[in-house]
N, C-alpha and C positions, 0 to 999 in steps of 0.2 A: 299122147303126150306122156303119160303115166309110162305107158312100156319104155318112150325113149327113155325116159330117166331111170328106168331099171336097166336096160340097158348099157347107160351111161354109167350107172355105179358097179355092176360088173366089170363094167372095162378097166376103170378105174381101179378098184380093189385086184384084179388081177396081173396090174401094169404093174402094184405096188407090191405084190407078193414075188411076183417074177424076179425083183431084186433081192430076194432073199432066197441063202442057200436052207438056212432052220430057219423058223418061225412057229406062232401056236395060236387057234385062233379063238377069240372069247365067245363067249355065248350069243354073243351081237353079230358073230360073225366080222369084227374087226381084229386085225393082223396086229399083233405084238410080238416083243420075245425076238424080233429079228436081227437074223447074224450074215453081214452079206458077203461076198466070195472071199476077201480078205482078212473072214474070220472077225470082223468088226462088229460092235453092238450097235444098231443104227432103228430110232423110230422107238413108239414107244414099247416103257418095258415093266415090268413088274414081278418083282425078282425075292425069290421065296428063302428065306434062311433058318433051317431049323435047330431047337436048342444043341448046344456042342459044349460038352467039358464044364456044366454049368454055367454055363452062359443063355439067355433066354433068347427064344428065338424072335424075327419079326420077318417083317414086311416092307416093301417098299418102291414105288412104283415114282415114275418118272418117264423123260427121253433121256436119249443117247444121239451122239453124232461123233461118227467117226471112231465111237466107242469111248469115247468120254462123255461124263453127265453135263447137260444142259438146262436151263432152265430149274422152274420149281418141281422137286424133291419130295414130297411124302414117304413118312415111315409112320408102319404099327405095329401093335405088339399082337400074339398071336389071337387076342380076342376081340379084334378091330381097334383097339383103342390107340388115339393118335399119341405118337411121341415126339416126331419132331415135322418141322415145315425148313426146309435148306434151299438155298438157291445157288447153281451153279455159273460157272464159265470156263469154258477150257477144262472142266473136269474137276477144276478145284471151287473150294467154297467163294460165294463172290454176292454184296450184299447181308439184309439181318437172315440170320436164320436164328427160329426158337425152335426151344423144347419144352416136350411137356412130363409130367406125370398123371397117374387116371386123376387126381387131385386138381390138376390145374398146370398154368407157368408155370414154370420153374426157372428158366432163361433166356434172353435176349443176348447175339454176339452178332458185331459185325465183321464185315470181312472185307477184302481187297482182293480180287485173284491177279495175277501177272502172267503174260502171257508164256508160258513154257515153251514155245518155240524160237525163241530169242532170247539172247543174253542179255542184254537191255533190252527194256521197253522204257517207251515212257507213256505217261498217264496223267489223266486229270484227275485230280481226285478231290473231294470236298473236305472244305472245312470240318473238323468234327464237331466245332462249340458254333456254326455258323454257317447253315446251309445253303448261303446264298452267295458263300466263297467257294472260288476253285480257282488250283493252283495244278501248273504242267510240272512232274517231279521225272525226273530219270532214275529207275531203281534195276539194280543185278537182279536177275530172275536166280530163283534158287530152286523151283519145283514145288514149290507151300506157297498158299496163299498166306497173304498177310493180316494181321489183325491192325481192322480198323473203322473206325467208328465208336460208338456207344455201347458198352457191356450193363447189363441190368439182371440182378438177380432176384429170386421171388421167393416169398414162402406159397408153397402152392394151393395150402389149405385157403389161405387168407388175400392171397392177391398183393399182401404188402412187400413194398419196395424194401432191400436187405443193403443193396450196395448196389454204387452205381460207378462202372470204371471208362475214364478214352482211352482210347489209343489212333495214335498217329504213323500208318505203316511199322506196326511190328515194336512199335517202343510205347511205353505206357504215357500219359500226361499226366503229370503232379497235380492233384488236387490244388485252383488258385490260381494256375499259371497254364492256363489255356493257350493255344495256339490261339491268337486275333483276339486276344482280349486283356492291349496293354493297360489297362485300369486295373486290373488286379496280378499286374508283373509281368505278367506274360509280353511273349514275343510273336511279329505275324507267324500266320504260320506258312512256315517256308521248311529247307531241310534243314537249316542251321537250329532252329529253335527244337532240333530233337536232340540226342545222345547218336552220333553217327555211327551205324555199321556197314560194314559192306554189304551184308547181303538185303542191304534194306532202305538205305537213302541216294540220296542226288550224290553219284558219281558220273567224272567223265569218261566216257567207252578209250579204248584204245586207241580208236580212232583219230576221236578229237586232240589225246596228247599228243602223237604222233605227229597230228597237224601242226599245232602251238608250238612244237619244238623245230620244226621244218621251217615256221615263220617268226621265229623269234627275235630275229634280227631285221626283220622288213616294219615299214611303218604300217601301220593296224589300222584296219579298214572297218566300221563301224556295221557294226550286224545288230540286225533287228533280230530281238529275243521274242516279242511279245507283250513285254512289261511295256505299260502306260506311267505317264508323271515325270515329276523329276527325279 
């Protein structure tokens, strides 16, 4: 039983290196660093940058798919020490990512990624002041994830809270006037209750105007959105 399972993990490790035209293998003898025929980064990686023009260097290890970052993100600085925790999607930021100093926090940000393969998407996204709301938004992809959620700043010596900021896809929320929290003025949160931009809230695709204006003159046939209530 023992040799089948060495066996079985040679075949295996060699099935997965066969897919790479570079690679590098760690002390473990597990395959990193892979680049497959398409010149893609794919699997995991851990990828070395040394100081340049005064600038310090680091570290930092992850996957790749397709040769965009995926998943959780580690970075160090050149004497192990951690500086940040990032989470990806599609290559952009997506989710909290902190940082750190050798001191401590230093920051919390959240993010929103959009898919970069389409000109819209649309998304669920949560509430910022209320996580147990979600709301489907149609937003123009622009290539940048979005900021959204919760920003938290720190003194790192002391761990104390500095400032605390929302934001709701890419636009900040006014201290008081929360998305979903009409008691202290605020509006649900929907797209309306932001400052609109195109590259960032509930617009409709070309599509849909095309349609609306092709049916303008016919009677309107009632389409289910999703919304409940009256």
């Amino acid at each position: 039983m023992r040799f089948l399972t060495l066996q079985l993990f040679i075949f295996f490790s060699l099935a997965s290196t066969a897919q790479c035209v570079t690679f590098k293998l760690t002390s473990k003898r597990d395959t990193i660093n892979c680049t497959d025929k398409n010149g893609l980064k794919q699997g995991r990686w851990k990828v070395e940058m040394p100081p340049l023009r005064g600038e310090r260097g680091y570290e930092e290890e992850g996957v790749f798919i397709n040769g965009k970052k995926e998943g959780i993100w580690r970075k160090f600085n050149l004497m192990g020490d951690l500086l940040a925790v990032e989470n990806y999607k599609w290559g952009l930021k997506d989710g909290m990512c902190r940082y750190y100093t050798i001191a401590g926090l230093e920051r919390e940000e959240g993010w929103r990624a959009v898919n970069p393969a389409k000109q819209f998407d649309t998304i669920e996204v949560q509430d910022v002041i209320d996580p147990n709301k979600n709301e489907v938004v149609i937003v123009k992809t622009s290539g940048n994830a979005l900021k959204h959620g919760r920003w938290r700043f720190f003194y790192p010596m002391t761990g104390e809270l500095i400032k605390t900021e929302h934001w709701f896809l890419d636009q900040i929320v006014e201290p008081g006037k929360e998305p979903g929290n009409p008691e202290k003025g605020g509006k649900k949160a929907d797209s309306t209750s932001v400052k609109k931009d195109t590259s960032s809230v509930k617009t409709k695709p070309k599509e849909v105007l095309d349609f609306e204006k092709k049916n303008s003159g016919k009677k309107k046939v009632q389409v289910r959105d999703g919304r409940t209530g009256g």
